[in-house]
N, C-alpha and C positions, 0 to 999 in steps of 0.2 A: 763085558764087550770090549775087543780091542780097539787101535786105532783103524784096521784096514775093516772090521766090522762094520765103525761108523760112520766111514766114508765109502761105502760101498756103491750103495746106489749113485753116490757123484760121480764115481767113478767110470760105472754102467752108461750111466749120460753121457761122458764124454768120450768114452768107447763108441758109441751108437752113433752120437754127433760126426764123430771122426770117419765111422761108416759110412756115412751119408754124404759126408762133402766129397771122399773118392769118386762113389758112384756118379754124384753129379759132376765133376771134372769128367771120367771117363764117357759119359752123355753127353756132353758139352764138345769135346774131342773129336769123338763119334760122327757127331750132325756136322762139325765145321770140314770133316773128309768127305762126308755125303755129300756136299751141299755147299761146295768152295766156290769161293768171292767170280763173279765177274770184273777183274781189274778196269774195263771201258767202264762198264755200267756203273762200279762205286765211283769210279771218277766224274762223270757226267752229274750222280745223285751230291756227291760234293760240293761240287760247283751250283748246283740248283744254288745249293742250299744258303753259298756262298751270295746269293742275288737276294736276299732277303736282308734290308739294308739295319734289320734289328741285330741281325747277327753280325754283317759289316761293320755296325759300329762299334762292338766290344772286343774284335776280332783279331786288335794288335794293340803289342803293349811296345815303350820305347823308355827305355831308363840310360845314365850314362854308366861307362866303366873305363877307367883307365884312360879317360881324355879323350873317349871314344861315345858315338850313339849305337847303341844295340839297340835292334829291331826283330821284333819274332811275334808269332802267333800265342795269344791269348791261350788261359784253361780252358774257354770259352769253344773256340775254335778247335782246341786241343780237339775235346771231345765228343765234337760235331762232325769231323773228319773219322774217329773212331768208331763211331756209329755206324756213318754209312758205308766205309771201308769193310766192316762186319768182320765175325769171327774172329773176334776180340773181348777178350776180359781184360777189364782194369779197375781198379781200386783203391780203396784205403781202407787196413785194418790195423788195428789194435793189439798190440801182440803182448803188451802189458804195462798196467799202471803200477808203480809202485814209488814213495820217496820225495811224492810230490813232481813226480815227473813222470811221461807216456814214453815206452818205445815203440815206434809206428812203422807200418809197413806200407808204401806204394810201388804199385805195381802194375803192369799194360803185358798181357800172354799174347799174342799171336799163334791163336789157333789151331790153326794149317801149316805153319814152318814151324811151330814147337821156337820160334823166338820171346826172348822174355826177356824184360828190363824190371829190378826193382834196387828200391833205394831206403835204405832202413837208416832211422834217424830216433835220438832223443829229442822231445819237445818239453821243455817247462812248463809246468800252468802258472806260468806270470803271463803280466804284460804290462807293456811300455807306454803309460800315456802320460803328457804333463810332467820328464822330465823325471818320473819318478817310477816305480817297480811294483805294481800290484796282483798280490798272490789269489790266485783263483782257486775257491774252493766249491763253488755250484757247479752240478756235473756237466747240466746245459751249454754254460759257460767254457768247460775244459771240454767237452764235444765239440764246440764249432772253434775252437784253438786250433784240437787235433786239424778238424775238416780242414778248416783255410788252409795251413801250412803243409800236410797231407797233399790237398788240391795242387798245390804247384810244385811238388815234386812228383805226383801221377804226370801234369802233362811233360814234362821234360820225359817221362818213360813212354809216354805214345808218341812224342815226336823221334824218341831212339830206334820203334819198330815200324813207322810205316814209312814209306820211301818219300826220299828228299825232293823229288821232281812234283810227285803231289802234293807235299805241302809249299811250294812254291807257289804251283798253281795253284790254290785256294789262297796263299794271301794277297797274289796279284788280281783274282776276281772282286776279293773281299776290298781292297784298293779302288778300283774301278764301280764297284757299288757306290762306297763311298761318296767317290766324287761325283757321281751321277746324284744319289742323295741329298749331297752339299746344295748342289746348284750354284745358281752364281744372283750379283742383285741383292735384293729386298732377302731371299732366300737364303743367301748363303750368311746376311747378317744374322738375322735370326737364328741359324744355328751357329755361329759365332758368338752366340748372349746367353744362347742356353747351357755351351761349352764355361762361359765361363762364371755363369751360376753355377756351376755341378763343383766347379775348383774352387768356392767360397767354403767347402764342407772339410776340406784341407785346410784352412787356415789363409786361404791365397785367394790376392786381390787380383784385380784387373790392372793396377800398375804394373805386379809382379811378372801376369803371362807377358803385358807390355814391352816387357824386360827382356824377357824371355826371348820373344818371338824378336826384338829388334824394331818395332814398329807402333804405331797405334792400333788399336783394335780394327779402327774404320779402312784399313789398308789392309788388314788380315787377306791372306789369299784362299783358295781350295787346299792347295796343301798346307798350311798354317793349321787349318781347319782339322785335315788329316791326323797332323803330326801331332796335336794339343790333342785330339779324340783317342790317341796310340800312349800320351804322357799318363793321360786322366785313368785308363785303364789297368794302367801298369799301379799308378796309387791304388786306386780301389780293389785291384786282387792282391796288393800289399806287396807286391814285387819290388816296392821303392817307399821312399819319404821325398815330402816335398823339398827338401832340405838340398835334394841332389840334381833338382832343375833352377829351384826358384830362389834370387835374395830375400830371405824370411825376416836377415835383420838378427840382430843378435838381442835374445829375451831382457826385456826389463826387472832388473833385480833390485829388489825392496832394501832401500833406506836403513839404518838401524835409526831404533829407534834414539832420539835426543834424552841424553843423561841429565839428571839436576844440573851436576858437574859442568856439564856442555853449556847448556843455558847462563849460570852463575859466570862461566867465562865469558860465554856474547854476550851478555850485560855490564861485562867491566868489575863484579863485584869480584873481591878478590877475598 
């Protein structure tokens, strides 16, 4: 039996596979021409969606660049405008692992105009914690590598195909939730203690945002409140390090240890 013998049936499978995924693209195609978006109505269900202040508060992130504050919509957001926008495919696949490292496909179709943004990338399975370089070999482990880093170049592709005026609108709603949610008083401290327990899982104290913000905590305003809910988010989908808001301090580096030698001098003995 030859090689194309014994790999026949693999073959058959990925023949058939590859039948199938056409068919469901051309379905998919199909239904988004039958059955195209109401632009008012995705926009209104947006905005609903916008007024729900779980999704307000993961809904922007803010890192620096260049001596600059950038401010943009979350993956969070990304894909909650994506949704109800409709007639939209987006993802993250896999297009091969080999060498200890993934190359990864994300990508956001529009539908209806045949627009499409993708962004293909190598990913490592290391990762960075503590200063030091740890190679990942559990798959679990190299699957949600892929996903995070996958995730945030999907939304940069849905923010390239839905129009610029909608996503405005949704983070100026998601804004205005906010600050409605914030409150002000007894309330808005409270979510000023919760913000800055959630930054203790970074490494970062409450001197730190102190720092940060220019103030004490007990002066914190609505947008303080805003702006630290837009930093925190930006760490936790990994778009930044605390390193590039907050003085972390530069790490404590161990002693050597004391020689005979060493000692036999601070004692005088010669």
């Amino acid at each position: 039996m030859d090689y194309l013998d014994q790999h026949k049936p693999s073959a058959i499978n990925a023949e058939v596979a590859t039948g199938r995924q056409e068919q469901e693209v051309k379905a998919m195609v199909f239904m988004a021409k039958q059955f195209p978006r109401d632009e008012n109505a995705a926009l209104e269900k947006i905005l609903k969606s916008c007024e729900r202040p779980t999704l307000a508060k993961s809904a922007m992130y803010e890192y620096p660049r260049g001596g600059q504050k950038v401010i943009g919509p979350s993956i969070r957001l990304a894909e909650t405008i994506a949704q109800s926008w409709g007639n939209i495919d987006f993802g993250v696949t896999e297009l091969e692992q080999r060498g200890g490292e993934s190359t990864v496909m994300s990508y956001a179709w529009d539908l209806e105009t045949n627009t499409r943004q993708t962004k293909v990338f190598a990913q490592k399975h290391e990762r960075k914690a503590g200063g030091r370089i740890d190679k990942l070999t559990d798959p679990r482990d190299i699957y949600e590598l892929v996903a995070n880093n996958g995730a945030r170049r999907v939304r940069a592709c849905i923010l390239g195909i839905i129009p610029g005026d909608i996503i405005e609108a949704a983070v100026e709603k998601c804004q205005e939730t906010m600050a409605k949610s914030i409150g002000s008083g007894d309330k808005l401290q409270e979510a000023i203690n919760k913000i800055l327990d959630s930054f203790s899982a970074f490494g970062v104290t409450k001197e730190m945002v102190e720092k940060f913000c220019g103030c004490k905590a007990e002066a914190f305003t609505q947008k303080d409140a805003v702006r630290l809910g837009g930093v925190y988010t930006s760490l936790k989908d990994g778009m930044s390090k605390p390193q590039q808001y907050f003085d972390m301090g530069k790490p404590k580096t161990e002693q050597p240890a004391e020689t005979k030698l060493d000692k036999e001098l601070h004692n005088g003995i010669k």
